[in-house]
C-alpha positions as CSV (number, residue, x, y, z in Angstrom):
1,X,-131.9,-97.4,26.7
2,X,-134.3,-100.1,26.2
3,X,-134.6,-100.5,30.1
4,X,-135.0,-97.2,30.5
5,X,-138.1,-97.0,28.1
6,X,-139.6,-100.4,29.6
7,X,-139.6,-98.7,33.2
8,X,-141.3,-95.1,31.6
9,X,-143.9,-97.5,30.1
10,X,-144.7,-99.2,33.0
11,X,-145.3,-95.9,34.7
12,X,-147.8,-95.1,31.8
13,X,-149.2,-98.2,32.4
14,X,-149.9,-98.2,36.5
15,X,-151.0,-94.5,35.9
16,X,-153.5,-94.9,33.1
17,X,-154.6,-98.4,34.7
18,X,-155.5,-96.3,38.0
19,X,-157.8,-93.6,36.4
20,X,-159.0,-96.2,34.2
21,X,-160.3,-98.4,37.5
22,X,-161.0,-95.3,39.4
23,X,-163.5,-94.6,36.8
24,X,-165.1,-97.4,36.6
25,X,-165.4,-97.5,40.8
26,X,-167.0,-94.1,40.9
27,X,-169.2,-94.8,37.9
28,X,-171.0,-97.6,39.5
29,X,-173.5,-95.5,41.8
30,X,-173.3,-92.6,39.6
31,X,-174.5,-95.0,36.6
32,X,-176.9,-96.3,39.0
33,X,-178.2,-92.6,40.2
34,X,-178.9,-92.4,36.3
35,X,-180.7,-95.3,35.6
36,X,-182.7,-94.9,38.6
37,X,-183.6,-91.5,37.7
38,X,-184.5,-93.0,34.1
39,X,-186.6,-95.4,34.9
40,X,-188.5,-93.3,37.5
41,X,-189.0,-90.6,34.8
42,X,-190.5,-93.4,32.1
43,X,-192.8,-95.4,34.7
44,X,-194.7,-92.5,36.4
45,X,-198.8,-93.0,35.2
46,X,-198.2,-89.0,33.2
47,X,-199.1,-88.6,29.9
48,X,-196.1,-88.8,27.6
49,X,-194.3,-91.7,29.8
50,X,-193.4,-94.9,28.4
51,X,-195.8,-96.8,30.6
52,X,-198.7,-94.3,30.6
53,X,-200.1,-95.2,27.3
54,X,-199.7,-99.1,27.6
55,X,-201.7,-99.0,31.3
56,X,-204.6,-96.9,29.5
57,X,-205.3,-99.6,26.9
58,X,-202.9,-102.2,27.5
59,X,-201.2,-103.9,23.9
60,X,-200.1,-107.1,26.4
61,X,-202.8,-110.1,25.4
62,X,-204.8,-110.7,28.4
63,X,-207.2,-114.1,28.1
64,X,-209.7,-115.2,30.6
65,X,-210.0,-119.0,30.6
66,X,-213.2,-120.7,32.4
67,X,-213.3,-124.5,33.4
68,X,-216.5,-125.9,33.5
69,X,-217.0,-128.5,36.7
70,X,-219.7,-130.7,34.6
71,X,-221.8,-132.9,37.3
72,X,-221.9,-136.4,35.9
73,X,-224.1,-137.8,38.8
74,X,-227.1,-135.1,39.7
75,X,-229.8,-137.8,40.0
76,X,-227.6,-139.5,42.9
77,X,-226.3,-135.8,44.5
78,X,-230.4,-135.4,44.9
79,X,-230.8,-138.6,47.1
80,X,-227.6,-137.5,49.3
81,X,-223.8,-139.0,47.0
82,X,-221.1,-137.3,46.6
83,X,-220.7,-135.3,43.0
84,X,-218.5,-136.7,40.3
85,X,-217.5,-133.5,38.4
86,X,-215.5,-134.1,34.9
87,X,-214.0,-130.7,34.0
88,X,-214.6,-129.1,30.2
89,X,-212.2,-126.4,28.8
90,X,-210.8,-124.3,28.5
91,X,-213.4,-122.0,27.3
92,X,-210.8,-119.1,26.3
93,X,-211.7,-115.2,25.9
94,X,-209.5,-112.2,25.1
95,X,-210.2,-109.8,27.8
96,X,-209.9,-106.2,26.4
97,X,-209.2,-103.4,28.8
98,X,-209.3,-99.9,28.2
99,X,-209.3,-97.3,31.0
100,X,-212.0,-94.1,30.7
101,X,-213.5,-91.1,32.5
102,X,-209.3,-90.2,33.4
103,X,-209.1,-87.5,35.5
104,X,-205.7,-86.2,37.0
105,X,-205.7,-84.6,40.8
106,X,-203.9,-82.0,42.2
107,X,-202.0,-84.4,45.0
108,X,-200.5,-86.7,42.8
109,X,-203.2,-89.7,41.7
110,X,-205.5,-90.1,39.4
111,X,-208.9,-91.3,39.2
112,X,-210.5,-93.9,36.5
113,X,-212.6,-96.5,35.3
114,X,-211.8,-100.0,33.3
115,X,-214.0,-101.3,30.7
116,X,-213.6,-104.8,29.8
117,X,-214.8,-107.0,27.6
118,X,-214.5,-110.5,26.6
119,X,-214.1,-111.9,22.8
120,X,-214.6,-115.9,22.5
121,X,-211.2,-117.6,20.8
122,X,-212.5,-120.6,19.2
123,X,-208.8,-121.4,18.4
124,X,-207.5,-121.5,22.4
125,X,-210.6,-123.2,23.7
126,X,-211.5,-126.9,23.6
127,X,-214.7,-126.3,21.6
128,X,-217.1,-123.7,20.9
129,X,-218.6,-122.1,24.4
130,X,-222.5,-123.3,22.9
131,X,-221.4,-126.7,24.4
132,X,-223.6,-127.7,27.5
133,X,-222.6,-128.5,30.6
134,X,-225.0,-129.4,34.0
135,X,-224.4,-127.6,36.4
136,X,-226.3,-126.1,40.1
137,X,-229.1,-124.2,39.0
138,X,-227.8,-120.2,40.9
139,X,-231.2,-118.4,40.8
140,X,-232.9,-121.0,42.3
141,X,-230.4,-121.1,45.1
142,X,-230.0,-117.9,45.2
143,X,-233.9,-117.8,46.0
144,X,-232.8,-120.5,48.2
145,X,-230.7,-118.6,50.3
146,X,-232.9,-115.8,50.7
147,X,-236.0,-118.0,52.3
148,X,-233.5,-119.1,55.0
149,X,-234.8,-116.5,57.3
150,X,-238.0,-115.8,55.8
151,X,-241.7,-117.3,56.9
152,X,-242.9,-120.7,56.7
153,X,-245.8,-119.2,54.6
154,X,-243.1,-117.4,52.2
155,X,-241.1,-120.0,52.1
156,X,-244.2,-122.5,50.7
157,X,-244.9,-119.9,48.0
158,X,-241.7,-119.5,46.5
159,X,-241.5,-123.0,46.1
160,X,-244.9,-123.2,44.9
161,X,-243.5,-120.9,41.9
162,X,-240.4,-123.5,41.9
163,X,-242.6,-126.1,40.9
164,X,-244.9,-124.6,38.9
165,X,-242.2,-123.8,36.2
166,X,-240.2,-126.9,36.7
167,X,-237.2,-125.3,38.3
168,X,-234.8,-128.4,39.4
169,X,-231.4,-128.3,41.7
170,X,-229.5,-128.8,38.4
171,X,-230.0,-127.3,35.0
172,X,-227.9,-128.3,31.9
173,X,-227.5,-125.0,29.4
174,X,-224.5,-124.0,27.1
175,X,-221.5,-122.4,28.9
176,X,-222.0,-118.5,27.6
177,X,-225.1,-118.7,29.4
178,X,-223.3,-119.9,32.7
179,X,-220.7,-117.7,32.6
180,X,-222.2,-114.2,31.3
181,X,-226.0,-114.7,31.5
182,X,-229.6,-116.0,30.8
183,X,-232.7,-115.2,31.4
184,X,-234.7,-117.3,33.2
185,X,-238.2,-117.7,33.2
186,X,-238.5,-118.9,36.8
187,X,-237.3,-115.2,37.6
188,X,-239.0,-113.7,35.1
189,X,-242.6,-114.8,36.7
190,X,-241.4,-113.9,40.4
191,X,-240.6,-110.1,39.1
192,X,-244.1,-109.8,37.7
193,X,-245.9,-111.5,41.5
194,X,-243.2,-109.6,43.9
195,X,-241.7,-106.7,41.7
196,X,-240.6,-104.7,45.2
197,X,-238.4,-107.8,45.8
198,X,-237.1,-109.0,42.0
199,X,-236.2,-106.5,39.0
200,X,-234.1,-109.0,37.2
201,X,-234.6,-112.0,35.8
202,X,-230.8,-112.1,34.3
203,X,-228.3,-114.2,35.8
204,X,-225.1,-116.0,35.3
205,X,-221.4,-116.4,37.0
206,X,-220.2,-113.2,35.3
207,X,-223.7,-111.5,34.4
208,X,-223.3,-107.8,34.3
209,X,-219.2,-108.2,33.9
210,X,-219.0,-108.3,30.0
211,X,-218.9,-104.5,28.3
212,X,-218.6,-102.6,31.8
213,X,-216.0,-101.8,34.7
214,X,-215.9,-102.8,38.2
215,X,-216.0,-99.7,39.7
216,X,-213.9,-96.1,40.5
217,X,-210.7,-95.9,41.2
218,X,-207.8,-93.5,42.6
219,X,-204.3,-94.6,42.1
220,X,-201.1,-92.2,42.8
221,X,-199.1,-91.7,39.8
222,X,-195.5,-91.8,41.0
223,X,-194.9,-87.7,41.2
224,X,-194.8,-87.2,44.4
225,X,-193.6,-90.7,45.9
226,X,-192.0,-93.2,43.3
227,X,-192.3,-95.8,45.6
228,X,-196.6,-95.8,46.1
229,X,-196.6,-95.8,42.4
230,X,-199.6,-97.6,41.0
231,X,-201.0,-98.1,44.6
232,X,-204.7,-97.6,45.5
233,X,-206.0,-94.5,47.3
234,X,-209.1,-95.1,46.9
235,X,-212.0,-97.7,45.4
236,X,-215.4,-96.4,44.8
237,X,-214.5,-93.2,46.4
238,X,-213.5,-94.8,49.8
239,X,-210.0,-96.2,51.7
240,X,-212.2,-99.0,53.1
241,X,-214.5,-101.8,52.3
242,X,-217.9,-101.9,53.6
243,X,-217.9,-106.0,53.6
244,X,-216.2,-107.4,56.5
245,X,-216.0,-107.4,60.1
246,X,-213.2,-105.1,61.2
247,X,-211.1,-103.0,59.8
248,X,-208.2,-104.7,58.6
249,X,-210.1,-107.0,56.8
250,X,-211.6,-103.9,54.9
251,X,-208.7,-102.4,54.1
252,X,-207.6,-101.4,50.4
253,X,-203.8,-102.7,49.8
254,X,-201.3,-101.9,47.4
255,X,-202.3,-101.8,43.2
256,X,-205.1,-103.7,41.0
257,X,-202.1,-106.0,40.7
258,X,-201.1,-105.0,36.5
259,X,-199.2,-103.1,38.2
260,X,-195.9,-102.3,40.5
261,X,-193.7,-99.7,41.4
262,X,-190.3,-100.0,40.5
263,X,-187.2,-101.6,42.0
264,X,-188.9,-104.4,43.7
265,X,-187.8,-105.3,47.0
266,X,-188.1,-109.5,47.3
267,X,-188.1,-109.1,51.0
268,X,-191.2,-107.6,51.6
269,X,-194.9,-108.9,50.3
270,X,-196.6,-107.6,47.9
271,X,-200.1,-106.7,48.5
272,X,-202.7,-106.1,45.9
273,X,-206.6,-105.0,45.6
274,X,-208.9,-107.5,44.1
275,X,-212.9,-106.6,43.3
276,X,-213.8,-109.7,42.3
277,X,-213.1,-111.1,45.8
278,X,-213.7,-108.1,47.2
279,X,-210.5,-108.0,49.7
280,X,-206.9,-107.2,49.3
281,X,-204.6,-109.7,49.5
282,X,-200.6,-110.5,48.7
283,X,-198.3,-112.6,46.9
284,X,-195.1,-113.5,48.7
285,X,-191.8,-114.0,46.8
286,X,-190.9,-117.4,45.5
287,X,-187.7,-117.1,43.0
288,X,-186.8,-115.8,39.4
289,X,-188.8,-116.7,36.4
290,X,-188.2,-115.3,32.5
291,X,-189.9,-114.8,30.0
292,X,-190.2,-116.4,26.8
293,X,-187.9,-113.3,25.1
294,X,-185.3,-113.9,28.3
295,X,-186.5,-110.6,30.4
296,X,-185.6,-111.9,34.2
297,X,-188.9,-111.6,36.7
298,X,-189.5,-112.3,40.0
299,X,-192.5,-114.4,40.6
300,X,-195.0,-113.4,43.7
301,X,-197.3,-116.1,44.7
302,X,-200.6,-116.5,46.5
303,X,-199.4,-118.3,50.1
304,X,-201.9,-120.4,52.5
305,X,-202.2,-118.0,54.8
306,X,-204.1,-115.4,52.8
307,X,-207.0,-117.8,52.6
308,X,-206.7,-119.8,56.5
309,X,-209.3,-119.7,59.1
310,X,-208.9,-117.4,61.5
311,X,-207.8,-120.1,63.8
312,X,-204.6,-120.6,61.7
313,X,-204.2,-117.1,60.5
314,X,-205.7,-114.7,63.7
315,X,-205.9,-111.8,61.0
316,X,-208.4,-113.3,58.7
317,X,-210.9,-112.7,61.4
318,X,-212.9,-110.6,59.9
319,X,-213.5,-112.1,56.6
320,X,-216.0,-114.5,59.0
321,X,-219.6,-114.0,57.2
322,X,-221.4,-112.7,59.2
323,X,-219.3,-113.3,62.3
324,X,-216.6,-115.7,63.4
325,X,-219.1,-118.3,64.5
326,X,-219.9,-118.8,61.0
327,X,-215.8,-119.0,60.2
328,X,-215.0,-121.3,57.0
329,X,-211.8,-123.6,57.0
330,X,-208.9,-122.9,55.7
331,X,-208.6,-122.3,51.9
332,X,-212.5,-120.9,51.1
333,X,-213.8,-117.4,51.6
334,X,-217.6,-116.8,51.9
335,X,-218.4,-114.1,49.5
336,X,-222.2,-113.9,50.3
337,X,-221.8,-110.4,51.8
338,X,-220.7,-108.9,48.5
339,X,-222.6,-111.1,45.9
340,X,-226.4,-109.9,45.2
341,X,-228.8,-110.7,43.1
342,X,-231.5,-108.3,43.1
343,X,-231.6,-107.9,47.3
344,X,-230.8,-111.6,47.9
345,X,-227.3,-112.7,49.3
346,X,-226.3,-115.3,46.8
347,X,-224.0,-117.8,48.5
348,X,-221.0,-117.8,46.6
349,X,-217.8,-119.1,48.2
350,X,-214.0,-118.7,46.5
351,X,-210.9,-120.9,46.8
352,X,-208.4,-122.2,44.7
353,X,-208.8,-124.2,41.8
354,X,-209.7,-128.0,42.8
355,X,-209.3,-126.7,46.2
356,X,-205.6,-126.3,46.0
357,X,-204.4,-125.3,49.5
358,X,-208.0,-125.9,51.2
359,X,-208.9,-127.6,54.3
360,X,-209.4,-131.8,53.0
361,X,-213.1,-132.3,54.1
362,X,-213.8,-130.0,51.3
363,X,-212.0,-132.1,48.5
364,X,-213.1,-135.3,50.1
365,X,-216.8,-133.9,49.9
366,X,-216.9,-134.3,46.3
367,X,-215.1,-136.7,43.9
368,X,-212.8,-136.5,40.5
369,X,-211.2,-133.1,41.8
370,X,-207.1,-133.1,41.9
371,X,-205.4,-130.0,43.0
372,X,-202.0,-129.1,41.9
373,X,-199.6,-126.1,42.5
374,X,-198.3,-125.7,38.9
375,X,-201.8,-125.5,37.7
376,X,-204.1,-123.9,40.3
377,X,-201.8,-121.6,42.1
378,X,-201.8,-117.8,41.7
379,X,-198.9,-116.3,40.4
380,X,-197.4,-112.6,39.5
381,X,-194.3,-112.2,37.6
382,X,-193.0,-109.0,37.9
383,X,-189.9,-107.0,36.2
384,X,-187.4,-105.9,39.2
385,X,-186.6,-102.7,37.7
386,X,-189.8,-101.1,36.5
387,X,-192.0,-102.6,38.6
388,X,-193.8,-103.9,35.0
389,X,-196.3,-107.3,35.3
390,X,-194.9,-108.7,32.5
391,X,-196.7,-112.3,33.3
392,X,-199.9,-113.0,35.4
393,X,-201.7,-116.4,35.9
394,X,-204.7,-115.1,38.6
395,X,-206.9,-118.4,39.3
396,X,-210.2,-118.5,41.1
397,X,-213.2,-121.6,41.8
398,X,-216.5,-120.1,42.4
399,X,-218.5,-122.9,44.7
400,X,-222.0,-122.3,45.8
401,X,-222.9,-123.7,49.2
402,X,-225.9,-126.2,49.3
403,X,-227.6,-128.0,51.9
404,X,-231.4,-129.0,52.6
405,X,-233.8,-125.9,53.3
406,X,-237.0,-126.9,54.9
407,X,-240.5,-127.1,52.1
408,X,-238.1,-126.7,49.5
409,X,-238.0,-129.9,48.1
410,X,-235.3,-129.5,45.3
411,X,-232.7,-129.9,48.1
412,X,-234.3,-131.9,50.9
413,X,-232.2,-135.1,50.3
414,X,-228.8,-132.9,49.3
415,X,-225.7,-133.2,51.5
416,X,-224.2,-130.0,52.6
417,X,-221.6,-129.5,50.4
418,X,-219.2,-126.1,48.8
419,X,-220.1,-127.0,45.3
420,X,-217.7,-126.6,42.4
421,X,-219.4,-124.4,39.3
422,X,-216.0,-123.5,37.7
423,X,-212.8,-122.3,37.9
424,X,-210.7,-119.0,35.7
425,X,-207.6,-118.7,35.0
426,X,-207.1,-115.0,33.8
427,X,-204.0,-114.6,32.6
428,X,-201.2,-112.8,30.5
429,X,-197.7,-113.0,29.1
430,X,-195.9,-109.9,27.0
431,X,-195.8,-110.2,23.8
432,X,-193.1,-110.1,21.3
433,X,-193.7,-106.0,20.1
434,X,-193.8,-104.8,24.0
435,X,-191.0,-106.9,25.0
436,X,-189.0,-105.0,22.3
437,X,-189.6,-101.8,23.2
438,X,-188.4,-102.7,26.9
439,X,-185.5,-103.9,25.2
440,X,-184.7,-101.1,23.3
441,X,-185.7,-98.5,26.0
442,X,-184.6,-100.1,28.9
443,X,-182.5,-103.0,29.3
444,X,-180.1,-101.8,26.1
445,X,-179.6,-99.2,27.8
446,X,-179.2,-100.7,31.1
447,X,-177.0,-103.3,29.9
448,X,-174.5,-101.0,28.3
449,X,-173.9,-98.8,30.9
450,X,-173.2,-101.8,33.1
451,X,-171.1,-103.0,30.8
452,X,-168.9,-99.9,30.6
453,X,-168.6,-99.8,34.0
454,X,-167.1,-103.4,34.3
455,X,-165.0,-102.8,31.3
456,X,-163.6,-99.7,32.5
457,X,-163.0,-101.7,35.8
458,X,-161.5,-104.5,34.0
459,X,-159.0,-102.5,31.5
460,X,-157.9,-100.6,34.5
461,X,-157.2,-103.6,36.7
462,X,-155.5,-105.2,33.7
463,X,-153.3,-102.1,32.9
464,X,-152.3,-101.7,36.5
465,X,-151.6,-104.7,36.8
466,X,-149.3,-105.0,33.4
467,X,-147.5,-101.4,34.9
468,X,-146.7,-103.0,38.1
469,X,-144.9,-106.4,36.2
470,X,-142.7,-104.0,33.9
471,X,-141.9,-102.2,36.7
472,X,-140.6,-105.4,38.9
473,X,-139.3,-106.4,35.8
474,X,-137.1,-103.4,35.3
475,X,-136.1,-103.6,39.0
476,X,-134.9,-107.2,39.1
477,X,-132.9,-106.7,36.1
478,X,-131.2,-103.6,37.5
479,X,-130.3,-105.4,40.8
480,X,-128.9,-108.3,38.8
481,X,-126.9,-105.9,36.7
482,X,-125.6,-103.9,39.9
483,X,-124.6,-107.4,41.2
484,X,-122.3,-108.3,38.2
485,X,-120.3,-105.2,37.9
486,X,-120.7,-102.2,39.8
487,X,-119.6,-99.9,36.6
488,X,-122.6,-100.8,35.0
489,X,-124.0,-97.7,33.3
490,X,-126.5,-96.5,35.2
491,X,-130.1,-95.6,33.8
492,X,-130.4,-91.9,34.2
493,X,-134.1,-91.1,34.2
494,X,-135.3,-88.8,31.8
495,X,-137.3,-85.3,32.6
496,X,-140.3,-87.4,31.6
497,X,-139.3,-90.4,34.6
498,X,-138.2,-87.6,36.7
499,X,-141.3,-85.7,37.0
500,X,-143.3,-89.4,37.2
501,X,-141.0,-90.5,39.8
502,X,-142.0,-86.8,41.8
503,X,-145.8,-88.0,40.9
504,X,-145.2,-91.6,42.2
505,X,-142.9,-91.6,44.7
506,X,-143.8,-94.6,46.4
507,X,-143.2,-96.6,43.1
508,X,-140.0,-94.8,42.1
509,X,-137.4,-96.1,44.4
């Protein structure tokens, strides 16, 4: 009898085991259908979503680091050396963002402006941002610049004005003022002789940036196309730049980079919109980073070729300024075209940090610089199933270009040179309070149903597996008894085996 109810068990066991793994099988897409559908519903930019409150004013801490380039040698840069620079900070802000003006249209975007401002942290900086530092004096070469193609006669009078208030190549002021603004009083005179050419006299790095937005845009919201979530339709009320020279070059890619749309592929780059380059770019997948609460990322990073001359990288043709005679080396973009002061092109130029990744002349044209990839790279960390940028690190050197211009005699003796005002590193990393709420809306949830699905999987394989030993069990013990007498009692299978064995008949011999 005990034979008997070992073989009925086993048939339990194989039959239970089967819907069991069966389950589990068929609930892998359909638990995957519903997360999908879950995360699509909590990402879209739609008031009541998950994510649509945190991109209007974002909780994540977002700080804005500045690295002063301090020249230690401006007395021997005049007569024609190279510049020592000794770098000072950080000088650390917390950059508040809160998006205004919100309008939702009829085909699926919506249109906005960002306000930010900055806060000074005392407590992440290396000293109070009163400290002074020398640096390149801008409005004078932005005045510089603008003589270039002016008169001989201009050219003497402006510098006339130079003179008469002492302006020098180099000035040595606190960093606030270099970063968001002075007024200066060189400025301030040329406004009153030649107000049809100046009505400013303000001027810094960021002047004009602190308490305002960078302009309008038009992002789609994720309704009608999950997959263009976040992406940029339109910037200032146009698909295209008015800066370059052709048309790739003044094209708008993908999102402001804060955000992603969801289920990241790693395969493909991921192109972004930056104003304060005034060019899209991409980041280009490098591996998997985490967090400090343990939420898995995958990191995008800035590659060489964004930034190569067009020789290396035919594409980047049309970021020439003004055309590609005029064509930088690799690793620096000439911003001139999209940086004014009052009507004058002010010759900013961009690269990496320490020229990370740039062409050698221009780190060999100064001295004490020392580029590094875990330091001056530019890096977006981004969660694979929302599409969240849960970690940033966005690093940028703002050079000015200086060489002699003729009657000016601030910079007759000067070697050419991209000179190094400072570098940012604007950055954030999710904090403890939005981390949890992923958690507990998201990857909870996410992790049990994958969970239930392996466990269903697992008991079933287990339970089959047990089924089939009892079975083979039962079998080779009948075969040995058969062997030994052939009046053994045979085990007649109950209704319960009988209609099993009709169920199974490939297991019931």
């Amino acid at each position: 009898m005990g034979v008997c109810s070992n073989y009925r068990a086993g048939i339990i066991l194989v039959v239970v085991g089967a819907v069991f793994l069966v389950l589990g099988v068929v609930f892998i897409p359909v638990g995957n259908v519903l997360i999908h559908e879950q995360i699509k519903k909590n990402v879209l930019l739609k008031n009541g979503t998950m994510a649509y409150d945190e991109w209007v004013e974002p909780t994540v801490p977002v700080y804005m680091q500045f690295y002063m380039f301090h020249v230690g040698n401006p007395h021997e840069v005049l007569n024609g050396s190279k510049p020592y620079l000794i770098q000072k900070g950080p000088y650390t802000y917390r950059e508040v963002r809160k998006k205004f003006d919100i309008e939702h249209n009829d085909n699926g975007t919506v249109t906005y402006k960002q306000n930010k401002t900055y806060h000074f942290l005392k407590n992440m900086s290396v000293t109070w941002d009163n400290e002074t530092v020398t640096t390149l004096n801008i409005p004078l070469l932005a005045l510089v610049e603008s003589l270039k193609l002016e008169s001989k006669g201009v050219t003497k009078a402006v510098s006339l004005i130079l003179e008469l208030f002492g302006e020098e190549l180099f000035i040595t002021r606190p960093v606030v003022d270099i970063v968001f603004g002075y007024h200066d009083a060189a400025l301030g005179a040329a406004k009153l002789l030649l107000p049809d050419w100046f009505y400013s006299d303000y001027v810094g790095v960021f002047a004009g940036k602190n308490h305002t937005d960078d302009g309008v845009y038009t992002v789609f919201t994720g309704e009608t196309d999950i997959q263009i979530l976040g992406e940029i339709d339109k910037y200032n009320g146009s698909s295209y730049l008015p800066f370059w020279g052709d048309k790739y070059a003044n094209m708008i890619n993908g999102t402001d980079g804060t955000i992603s749309p969801p289920f990241v592929n790693t395969t493909v780059h991921k192109p972004m919109f930056s104003s304060d380059i005034c060019r899209s770019i991409y980041g280009v997948y490098q591996g998997e980073v985490y967090t400090k609460q343990g939420i898995k990322l995958y990191r995008f990073t800035g590659p060489k070729e964004e930034l190569a001359s067009f020789h290396e990288n035919p594409d980047n043709a049309g970021f020439c300024y003004p055309n590609t005679s005029n064509c930088l080396g690799s690793g620096l973009l000439n911003l001139a075209n999209c940086t004014l002061f009052d009507f004058f092109h002010v010759p900013v130029v961009v690269s990496f940090p320490h020229f990370y990744l740039a062409d050698k002349k221009y780190l060999d044209a100064v001295l004490n610089l020392h580029p590094n990839a875990e330091e001056h790279r530019t890096d977006i960390d981004i969660e694979p199933y929302t599409g969240q940028v849960l970690m940033v690190f966005k690093r940028l050197q703002i050079n000015l270009y200086v060489e002699p211009v003729n009657y000016i005699s601030q910079t007759k003796n000067v070697t050419p040179v991209y000179f190094p005002i400072l570098w940012l590193n604007e950055s954030a990393s999710v904090d403890d309070a939005t981390a949890q709420k992923l958690q507990t809306m998201l990857f909870k949830p996410l992790l049990l149903v994958q969970a239930g699905q392996y466990v269903s999987i697992g008991v079933g394989g287990l339970l089959l597996l047990m089924g089939i030993i009892v079975i083979c069990v039962r079998k080779k013990r009948r075969a040995g008894q058969l062997s030994i007498s052939s009046d053994a009692p045979e085990c007649q299978p109950t209704n319960d085996e009988d209609q099993t064995s009709r169920l199974l008949p490939a297991i019931n011999d």
